[in-house]
N, CA, C and O of each residue as an XYZ file, in Angstrom:
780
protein
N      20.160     73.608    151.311
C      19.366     74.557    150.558
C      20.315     75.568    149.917
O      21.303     75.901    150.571
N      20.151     76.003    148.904
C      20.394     76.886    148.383
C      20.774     78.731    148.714
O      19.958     79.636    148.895
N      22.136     78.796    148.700
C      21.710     80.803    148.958
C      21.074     81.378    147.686
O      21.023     81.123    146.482
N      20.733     82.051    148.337
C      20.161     82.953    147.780
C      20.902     84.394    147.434
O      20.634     85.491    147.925
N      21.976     84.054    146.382
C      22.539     85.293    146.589
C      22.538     87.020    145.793
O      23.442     87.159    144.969
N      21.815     87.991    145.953
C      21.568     88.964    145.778
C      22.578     89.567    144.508
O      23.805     89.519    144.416
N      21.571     90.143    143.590
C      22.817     90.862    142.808
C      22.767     91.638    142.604
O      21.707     92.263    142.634
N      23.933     92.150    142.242
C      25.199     93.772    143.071
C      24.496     94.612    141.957
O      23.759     94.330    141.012
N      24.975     95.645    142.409
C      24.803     96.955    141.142
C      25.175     96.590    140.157
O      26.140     95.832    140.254
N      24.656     96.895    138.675
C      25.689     96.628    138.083
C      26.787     97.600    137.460
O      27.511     97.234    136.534
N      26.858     98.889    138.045
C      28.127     99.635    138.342
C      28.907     98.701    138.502
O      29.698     98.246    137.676
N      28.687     98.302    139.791
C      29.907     97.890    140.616
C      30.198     97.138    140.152
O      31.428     97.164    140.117
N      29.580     95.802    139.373
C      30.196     94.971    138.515
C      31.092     95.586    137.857
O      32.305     95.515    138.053
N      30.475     96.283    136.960
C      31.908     96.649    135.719
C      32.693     97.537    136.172
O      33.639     97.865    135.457
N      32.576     97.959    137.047
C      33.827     98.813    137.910
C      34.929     97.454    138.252
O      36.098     97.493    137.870
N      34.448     96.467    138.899
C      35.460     95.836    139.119
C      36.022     94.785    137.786
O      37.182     94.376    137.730
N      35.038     94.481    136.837
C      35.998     93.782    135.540
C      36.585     94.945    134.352
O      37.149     94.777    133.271
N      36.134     96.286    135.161
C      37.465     96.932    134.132
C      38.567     97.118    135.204
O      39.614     97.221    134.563
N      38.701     97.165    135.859
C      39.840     96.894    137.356
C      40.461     95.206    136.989
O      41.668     95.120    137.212
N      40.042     94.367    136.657
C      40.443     93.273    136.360
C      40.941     92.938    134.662
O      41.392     91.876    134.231
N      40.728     94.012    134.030
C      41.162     93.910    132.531
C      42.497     94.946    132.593
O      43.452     94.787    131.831
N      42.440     96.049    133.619
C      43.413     96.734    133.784
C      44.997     96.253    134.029
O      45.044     95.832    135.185
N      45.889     96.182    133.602
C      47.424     95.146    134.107
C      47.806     96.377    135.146
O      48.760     96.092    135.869
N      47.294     97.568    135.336
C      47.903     98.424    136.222
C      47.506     97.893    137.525
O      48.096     97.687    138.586
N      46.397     97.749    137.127
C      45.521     97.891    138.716
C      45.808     96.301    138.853
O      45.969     96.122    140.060
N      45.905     95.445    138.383
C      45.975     94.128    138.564
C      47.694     94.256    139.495
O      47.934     94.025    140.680
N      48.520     94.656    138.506
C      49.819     94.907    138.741
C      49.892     95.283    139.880
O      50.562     94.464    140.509
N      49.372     96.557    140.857
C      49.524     97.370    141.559
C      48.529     96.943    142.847
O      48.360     97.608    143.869
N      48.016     95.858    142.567
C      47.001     95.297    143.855
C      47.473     94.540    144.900
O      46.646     94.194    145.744
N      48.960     94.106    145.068
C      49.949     93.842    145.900
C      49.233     92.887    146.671
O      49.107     92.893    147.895
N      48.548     91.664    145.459
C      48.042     90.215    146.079
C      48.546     89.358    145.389
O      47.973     89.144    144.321
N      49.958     88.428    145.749
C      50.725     87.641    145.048
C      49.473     86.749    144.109
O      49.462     86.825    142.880
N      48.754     86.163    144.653
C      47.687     85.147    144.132
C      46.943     85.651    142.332
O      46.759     84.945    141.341
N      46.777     86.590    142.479
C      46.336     87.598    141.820
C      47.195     88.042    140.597
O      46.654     88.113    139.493
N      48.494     88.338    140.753
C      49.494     88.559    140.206
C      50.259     87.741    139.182
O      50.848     88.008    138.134
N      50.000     86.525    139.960
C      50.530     85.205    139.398
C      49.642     84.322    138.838
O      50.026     83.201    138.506
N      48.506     84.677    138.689
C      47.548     83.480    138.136
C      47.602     83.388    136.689
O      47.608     84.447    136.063
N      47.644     82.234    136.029
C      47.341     82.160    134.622
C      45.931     81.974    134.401
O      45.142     81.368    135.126
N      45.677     82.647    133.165
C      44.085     82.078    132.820
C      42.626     83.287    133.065
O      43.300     83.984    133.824
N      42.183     83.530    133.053
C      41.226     83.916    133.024
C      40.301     84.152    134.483
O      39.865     83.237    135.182
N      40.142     85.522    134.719
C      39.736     85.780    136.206
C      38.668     85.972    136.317
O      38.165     85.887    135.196
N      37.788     86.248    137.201
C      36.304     86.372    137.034
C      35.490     86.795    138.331
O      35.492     86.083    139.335
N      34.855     87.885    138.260
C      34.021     88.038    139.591
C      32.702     87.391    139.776
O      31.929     87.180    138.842
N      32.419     87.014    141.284
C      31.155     85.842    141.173
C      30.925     85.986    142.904
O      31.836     86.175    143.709
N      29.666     85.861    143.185
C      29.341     85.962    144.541
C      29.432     87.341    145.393
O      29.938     87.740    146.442
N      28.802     87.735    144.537
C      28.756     89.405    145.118
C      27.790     89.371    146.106
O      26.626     89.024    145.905
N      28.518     89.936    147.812
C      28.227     90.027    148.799
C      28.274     91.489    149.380
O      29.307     92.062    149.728
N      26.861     92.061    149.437
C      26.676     93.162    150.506
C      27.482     93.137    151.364
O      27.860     92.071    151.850
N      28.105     94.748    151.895
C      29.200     94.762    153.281
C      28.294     95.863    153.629
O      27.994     96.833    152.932
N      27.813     95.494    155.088
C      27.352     96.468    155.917
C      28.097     96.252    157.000
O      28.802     95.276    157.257
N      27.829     97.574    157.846
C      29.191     98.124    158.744
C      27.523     97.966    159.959
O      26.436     98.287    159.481
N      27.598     97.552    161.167
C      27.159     97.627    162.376
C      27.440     98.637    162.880
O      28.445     98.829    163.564
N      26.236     99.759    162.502
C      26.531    101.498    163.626
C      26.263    101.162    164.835
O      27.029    101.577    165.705
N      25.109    100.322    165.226
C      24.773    100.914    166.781
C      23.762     98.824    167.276
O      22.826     98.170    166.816
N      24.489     98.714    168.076
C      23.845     97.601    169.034
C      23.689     97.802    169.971
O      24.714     98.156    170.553
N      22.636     97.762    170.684
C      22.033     97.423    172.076
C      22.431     96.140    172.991
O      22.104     95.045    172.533
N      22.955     96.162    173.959
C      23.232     95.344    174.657
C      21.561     94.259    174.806
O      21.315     93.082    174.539
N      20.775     95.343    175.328
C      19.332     94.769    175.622
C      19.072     94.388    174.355
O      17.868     94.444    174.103
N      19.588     94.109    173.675
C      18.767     93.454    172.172
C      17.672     94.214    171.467
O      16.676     93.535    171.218
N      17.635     95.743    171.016
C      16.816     97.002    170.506
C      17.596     96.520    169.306
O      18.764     96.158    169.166
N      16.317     96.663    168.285
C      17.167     96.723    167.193
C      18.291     97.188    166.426
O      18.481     98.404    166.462
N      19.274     96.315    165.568
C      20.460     96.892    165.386
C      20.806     97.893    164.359
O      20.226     97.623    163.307
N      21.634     99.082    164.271
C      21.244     99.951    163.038
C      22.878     99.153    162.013
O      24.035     98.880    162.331
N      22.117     99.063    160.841
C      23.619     99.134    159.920
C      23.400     99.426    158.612
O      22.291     99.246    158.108
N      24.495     99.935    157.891
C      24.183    100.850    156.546
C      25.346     99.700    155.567
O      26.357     99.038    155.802
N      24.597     99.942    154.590
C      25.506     99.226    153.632
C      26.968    100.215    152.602
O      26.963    101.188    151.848
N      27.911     99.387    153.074
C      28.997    100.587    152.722
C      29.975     99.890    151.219
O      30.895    100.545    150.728
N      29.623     98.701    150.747
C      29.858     98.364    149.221
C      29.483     96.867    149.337
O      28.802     96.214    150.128
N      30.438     96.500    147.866
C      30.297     95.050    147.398
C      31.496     94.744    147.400
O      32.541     95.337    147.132
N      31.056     93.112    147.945
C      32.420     92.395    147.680
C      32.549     91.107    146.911
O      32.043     90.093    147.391
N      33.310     91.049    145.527
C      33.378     90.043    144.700
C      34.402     88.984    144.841
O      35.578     89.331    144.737
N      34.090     87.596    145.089
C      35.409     86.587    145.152
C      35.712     86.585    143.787
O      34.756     86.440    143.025
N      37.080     86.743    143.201
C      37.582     86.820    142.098
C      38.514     85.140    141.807
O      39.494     84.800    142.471
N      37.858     84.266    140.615
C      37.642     83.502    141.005
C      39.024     82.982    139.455
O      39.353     83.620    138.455
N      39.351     81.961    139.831
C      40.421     81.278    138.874
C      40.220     80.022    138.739
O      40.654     79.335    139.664
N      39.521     79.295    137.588
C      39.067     78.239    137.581
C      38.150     77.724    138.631
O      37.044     78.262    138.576
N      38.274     76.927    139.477
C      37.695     76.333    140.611
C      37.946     76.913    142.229
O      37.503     76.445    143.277
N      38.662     77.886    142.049
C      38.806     78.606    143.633
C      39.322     80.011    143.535
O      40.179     80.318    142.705
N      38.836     80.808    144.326
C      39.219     81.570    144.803
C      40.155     82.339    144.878
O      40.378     82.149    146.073
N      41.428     83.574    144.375
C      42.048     83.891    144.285
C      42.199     84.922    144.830
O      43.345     85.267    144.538
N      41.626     85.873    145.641
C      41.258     87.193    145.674
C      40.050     87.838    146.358
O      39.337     87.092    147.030
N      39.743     89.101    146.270
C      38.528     89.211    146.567
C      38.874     90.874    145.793
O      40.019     91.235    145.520
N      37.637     91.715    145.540
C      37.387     92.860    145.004
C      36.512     93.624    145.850
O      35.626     92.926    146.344
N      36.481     94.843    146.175
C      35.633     95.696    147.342
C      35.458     96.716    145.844
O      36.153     97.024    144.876
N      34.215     96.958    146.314
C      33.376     98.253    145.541
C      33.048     99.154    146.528
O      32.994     98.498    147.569
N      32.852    100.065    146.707
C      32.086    101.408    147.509
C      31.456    102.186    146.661
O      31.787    102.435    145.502
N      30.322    102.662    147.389
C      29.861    103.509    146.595
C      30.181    104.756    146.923
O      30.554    104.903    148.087
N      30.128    106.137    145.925
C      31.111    107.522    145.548
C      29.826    108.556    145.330
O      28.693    108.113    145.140
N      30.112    109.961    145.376
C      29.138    110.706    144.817
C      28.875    109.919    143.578
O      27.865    109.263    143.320
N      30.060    110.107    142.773
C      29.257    109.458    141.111
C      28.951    107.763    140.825
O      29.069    107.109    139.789
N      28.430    107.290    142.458
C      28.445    105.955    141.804
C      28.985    104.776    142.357
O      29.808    104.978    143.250
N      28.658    103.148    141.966
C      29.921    102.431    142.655
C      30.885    102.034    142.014
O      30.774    101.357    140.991
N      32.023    102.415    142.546
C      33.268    102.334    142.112
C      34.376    101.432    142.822
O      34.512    101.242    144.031
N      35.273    100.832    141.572
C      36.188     99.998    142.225
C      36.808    100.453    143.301
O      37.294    101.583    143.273
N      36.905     99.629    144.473
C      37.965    100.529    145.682
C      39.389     99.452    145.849
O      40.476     99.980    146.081
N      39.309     98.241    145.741
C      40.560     97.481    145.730
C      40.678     95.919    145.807
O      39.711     95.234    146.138
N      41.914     95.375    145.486
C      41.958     93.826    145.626
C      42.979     93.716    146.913
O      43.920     94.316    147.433
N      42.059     92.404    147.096
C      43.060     91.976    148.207
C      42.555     90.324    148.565
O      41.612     89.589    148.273
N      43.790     90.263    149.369
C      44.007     88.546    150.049
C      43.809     88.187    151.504
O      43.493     89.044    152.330
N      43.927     87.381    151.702
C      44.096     87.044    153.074
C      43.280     85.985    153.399
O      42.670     85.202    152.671
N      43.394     86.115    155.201
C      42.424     84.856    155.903
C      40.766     85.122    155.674
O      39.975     84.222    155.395
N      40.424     86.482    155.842
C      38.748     86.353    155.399
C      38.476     85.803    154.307
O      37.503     85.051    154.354
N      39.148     85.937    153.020
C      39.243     85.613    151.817
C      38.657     83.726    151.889
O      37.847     83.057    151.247
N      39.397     83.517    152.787
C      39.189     81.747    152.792
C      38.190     81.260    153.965
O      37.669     80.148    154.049
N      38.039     82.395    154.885
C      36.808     82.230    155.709
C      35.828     82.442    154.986
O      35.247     81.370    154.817
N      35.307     83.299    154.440
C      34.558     83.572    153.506
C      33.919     82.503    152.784
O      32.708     82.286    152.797
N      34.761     81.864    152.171
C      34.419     80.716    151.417
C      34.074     79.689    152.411
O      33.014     79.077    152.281
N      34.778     79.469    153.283
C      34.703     78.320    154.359
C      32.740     78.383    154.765
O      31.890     77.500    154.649
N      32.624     79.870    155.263
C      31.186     79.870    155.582
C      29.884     79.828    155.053
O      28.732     79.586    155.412
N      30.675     80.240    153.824
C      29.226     80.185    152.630
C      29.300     78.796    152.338
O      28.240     78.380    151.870
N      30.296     77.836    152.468
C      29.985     76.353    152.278
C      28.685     75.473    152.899
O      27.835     74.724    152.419
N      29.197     76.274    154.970
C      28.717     75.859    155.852
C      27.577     76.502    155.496
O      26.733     75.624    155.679
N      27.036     77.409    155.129
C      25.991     78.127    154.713
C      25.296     77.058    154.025
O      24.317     76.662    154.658
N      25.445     76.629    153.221
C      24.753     75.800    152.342
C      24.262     74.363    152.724
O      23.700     73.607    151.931
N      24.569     74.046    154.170
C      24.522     72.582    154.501
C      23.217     72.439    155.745
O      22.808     71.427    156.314
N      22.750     73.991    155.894
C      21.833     74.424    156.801
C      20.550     74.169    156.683
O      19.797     74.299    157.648
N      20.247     73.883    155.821
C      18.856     73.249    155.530
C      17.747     74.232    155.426
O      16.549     73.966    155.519
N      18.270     75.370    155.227
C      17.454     76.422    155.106
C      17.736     77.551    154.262
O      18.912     77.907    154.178
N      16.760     78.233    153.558
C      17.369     79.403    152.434
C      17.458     80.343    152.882
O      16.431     80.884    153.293
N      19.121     81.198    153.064
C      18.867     82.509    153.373
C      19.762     83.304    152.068
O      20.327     82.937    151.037
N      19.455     84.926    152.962
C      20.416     86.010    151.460
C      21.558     85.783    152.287
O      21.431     85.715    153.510
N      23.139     85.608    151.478
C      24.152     86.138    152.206
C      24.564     87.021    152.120
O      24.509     87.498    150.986
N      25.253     87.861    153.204
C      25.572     89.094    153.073
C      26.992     89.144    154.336
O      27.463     88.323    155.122
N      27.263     90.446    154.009
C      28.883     90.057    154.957
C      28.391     91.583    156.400
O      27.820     92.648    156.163
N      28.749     91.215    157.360
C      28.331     92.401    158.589
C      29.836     92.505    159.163
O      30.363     91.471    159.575
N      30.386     93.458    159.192
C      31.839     94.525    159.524
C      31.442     95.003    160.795
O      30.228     95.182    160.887
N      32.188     95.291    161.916
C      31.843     95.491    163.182
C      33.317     95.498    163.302
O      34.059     94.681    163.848
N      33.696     97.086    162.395
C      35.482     97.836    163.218
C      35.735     97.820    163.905
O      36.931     97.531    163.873
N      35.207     98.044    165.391
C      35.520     98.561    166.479
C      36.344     97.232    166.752
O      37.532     97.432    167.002
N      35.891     95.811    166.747
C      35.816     94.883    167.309
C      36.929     94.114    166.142
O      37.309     92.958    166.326
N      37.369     94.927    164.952
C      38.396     94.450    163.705
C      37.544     92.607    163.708
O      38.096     91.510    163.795
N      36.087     92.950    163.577
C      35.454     91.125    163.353
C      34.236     91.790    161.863
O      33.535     92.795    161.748
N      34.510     90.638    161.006
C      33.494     90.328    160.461
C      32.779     89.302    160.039
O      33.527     88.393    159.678
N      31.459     89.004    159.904
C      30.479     87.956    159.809
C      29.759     87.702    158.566
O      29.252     88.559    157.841
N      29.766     86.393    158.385
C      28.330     86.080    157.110
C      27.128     86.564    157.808
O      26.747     86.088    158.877
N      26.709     87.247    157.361
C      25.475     87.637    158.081
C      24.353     86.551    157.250
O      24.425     86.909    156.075
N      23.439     85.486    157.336
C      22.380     84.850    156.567
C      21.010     85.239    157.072
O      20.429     84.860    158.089
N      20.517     86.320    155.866
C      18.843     87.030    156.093
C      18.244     86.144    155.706
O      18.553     85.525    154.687
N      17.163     85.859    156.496
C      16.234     85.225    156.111
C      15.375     85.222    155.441
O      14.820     84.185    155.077
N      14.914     86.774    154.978
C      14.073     86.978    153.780
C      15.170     87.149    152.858
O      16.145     87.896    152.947
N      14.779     86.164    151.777
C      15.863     85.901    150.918
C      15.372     86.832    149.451
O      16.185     87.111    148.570
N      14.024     87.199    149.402
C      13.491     88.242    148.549
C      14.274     89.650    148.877
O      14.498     90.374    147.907
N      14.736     90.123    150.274
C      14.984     91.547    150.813
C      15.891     92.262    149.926
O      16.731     91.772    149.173
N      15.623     93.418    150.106
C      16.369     94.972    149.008
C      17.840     94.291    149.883
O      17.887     94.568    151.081
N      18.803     93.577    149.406
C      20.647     93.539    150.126
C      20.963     94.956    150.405
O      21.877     95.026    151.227
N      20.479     96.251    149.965
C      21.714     97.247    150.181
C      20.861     97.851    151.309
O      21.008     99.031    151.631
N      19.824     96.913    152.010
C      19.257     98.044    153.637
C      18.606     96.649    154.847
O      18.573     95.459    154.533
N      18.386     96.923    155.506
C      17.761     96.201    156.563
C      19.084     96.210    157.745
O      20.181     96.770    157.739
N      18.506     95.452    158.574
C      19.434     95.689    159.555
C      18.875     93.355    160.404
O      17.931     92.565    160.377
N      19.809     93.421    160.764
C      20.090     91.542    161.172
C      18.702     91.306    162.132
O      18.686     91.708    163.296
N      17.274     90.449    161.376
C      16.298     89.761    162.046
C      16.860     89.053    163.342
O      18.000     88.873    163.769
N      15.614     88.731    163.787
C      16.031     87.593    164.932
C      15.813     86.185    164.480
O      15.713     85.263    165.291
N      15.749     86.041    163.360
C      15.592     84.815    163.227
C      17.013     84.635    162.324
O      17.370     83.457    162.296
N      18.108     85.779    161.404
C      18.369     85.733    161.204
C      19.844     84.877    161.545
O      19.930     84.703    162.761
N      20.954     84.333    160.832
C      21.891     83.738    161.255
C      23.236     84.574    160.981
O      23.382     85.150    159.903
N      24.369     84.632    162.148
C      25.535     85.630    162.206
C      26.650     84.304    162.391
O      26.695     83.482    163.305
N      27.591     84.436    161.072
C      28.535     83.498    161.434
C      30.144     84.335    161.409
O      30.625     84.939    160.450
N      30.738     84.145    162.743
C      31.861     84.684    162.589
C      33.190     84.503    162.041
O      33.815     83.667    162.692
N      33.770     84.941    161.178
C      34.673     84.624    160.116
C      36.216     84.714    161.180
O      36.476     85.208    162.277
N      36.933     83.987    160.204
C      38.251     83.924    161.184
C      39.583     84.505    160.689
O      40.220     84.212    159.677
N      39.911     85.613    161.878
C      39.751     85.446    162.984
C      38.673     86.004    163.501
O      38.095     86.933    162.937
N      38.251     85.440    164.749
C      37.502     86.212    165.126
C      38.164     86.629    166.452
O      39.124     86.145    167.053
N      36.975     88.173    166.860
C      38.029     88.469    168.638
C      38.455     87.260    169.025
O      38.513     86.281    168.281
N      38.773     87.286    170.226
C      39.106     86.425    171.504
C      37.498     86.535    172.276
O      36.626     87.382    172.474
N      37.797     84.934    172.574
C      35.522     85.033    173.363
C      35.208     84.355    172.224
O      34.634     83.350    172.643
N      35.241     84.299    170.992
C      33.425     84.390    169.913
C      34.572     83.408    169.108
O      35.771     83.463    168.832
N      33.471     82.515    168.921
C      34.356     81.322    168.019
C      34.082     81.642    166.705
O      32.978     82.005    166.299
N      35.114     81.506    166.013
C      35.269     81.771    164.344
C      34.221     80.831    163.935
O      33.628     80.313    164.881
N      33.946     80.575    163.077
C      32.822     79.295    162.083
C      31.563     78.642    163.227
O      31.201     77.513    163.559
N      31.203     79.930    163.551
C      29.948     78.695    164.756
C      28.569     79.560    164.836
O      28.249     80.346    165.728
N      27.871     79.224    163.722
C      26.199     79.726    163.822
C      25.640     80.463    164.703
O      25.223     79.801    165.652
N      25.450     81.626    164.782
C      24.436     82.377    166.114
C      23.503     82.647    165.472
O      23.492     82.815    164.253
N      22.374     82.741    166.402
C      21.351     83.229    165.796
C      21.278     84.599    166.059
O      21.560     84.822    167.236
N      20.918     85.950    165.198
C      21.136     86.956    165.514
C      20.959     87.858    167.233
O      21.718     88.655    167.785
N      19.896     87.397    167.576
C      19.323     87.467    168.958
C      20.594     86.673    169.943
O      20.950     87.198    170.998
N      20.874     86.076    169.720
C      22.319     85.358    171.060
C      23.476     86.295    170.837
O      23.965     86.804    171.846
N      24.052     86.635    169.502
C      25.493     87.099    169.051
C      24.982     88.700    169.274
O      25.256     89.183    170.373
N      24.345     89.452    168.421
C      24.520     90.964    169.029
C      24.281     91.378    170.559
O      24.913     92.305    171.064
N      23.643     90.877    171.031
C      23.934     91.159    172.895
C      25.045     91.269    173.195
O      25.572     92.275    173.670
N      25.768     89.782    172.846
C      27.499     89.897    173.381
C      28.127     91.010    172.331
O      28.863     91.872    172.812
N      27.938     91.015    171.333
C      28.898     92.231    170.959
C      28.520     93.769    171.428
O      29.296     94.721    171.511
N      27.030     93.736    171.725
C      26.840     95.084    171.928
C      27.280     95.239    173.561
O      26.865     96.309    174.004
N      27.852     94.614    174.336
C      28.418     94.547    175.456
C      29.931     94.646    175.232
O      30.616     94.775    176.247
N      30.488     94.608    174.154
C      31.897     94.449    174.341
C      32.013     95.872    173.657
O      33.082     96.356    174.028
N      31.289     96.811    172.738
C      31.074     97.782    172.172
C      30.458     98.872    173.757
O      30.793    100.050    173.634
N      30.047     98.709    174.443
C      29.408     99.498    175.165
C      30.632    100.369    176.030
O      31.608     99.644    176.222
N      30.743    101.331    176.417
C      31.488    102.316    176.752
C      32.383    101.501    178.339
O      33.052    100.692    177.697
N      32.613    101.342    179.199
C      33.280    100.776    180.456
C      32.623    102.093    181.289
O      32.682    103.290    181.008
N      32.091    101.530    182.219
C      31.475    102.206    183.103
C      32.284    102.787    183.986
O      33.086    102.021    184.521
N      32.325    104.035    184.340
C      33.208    104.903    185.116
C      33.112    104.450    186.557
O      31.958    104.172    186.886
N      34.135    104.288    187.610
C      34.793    104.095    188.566
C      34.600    105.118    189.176
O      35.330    106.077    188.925
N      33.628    105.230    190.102
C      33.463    106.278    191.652
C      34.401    105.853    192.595
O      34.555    104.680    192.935
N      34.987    106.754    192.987
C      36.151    106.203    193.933
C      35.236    106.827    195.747
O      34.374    107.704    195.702
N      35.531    106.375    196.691
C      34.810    106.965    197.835
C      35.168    108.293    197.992
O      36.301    108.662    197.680
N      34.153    109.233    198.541
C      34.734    110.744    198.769
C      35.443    110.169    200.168
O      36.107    110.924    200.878
């Protein structure tokens, strides 16, 4: 089935293709891939980034706020890059390019995304504490991308790397995966020693 994928502000669009017409900012984005490409670049697959404030171990619903967009910046047939937007008092604005392993997880999961037999929105879920982030796949594929917080029917796939424990590329359903993280997030319980 098909994603369903949500589209971005369109600030944030042209924030990031005048960032991509720019040779400064292109120049100065210190992503060899990027640097070196011939041809014609292009943003495509703009994915909500929400940040995970608060999980419940007991499975209470989870709070998370949406903190920008992220565009795969694309060179012919793959991937080169990626572009982050945030939004600013005045707006969303380009925040930077960059490379790496999410860059190709990313892609890896929205593949696997597509072989699921079911339509969801994709969207990307950030969880700092834990330096992990996830395809998050909503199931209401109509939903506002820049609010809600991860259904239980919804699907959490963890991108790689992921911690240690939680396998990179392996489907949870939202209800199995935030328990364990909201347990690894939960404070360590203080040590009474005997009087």
């Amino acid at each position: 089935m098909p994603l369903h994928v949500p589209p971005a502000p369109a600030p944030a669009l042209r924030s990031v293709l005048a960032a991509l017409g720019s040779p400064t900012a292109v120049r100065d984005a210190r992503t060899p891939a990027l640097q070196s490409v011939q041809g014609p670049l292009s943003p495509e697959l703009p994915l909500p980034v929400h940040v995970l404030d608060q999980v419940d171990p007991a499975g209470n619903t989870p709070r998370t706020r949406l903190v920008g967009w992220r565009f795969l910046i694309r060179s012919g047939d793959r991937a080169v890059a990626a572009a982050d937007t945030m939004l600013t008092a005045d707006g969303w604005t380009f925040s930077r390019f960059f490379e790496g392993p999410y860059l190709t997880a990313t892609e890896r999961a929205l593949r696997q995304a597509e072989t699921l037999g079911i339509s969801y929105q994709p969207r990307l879920l950030s969880v700092p504490e834990l330096y992990m982030l996830m395809l998050w796949l909503h199931e209401d594929t109509e939903a506002d991308a820049s609010a809600g917080s991860p259904a239980p029917a919804d699907v959490l796939v963890p991108l790689a790397p992921a911690p240690p424990g939680i396998a990179a590329h392996r489907p949870h359903r939202a209800t199995e995966l935030l328990p364990v993280i909201g347990l690894r997030l939960a404070p360590a319980p203080l040590l009474r020693t005997p009087a």
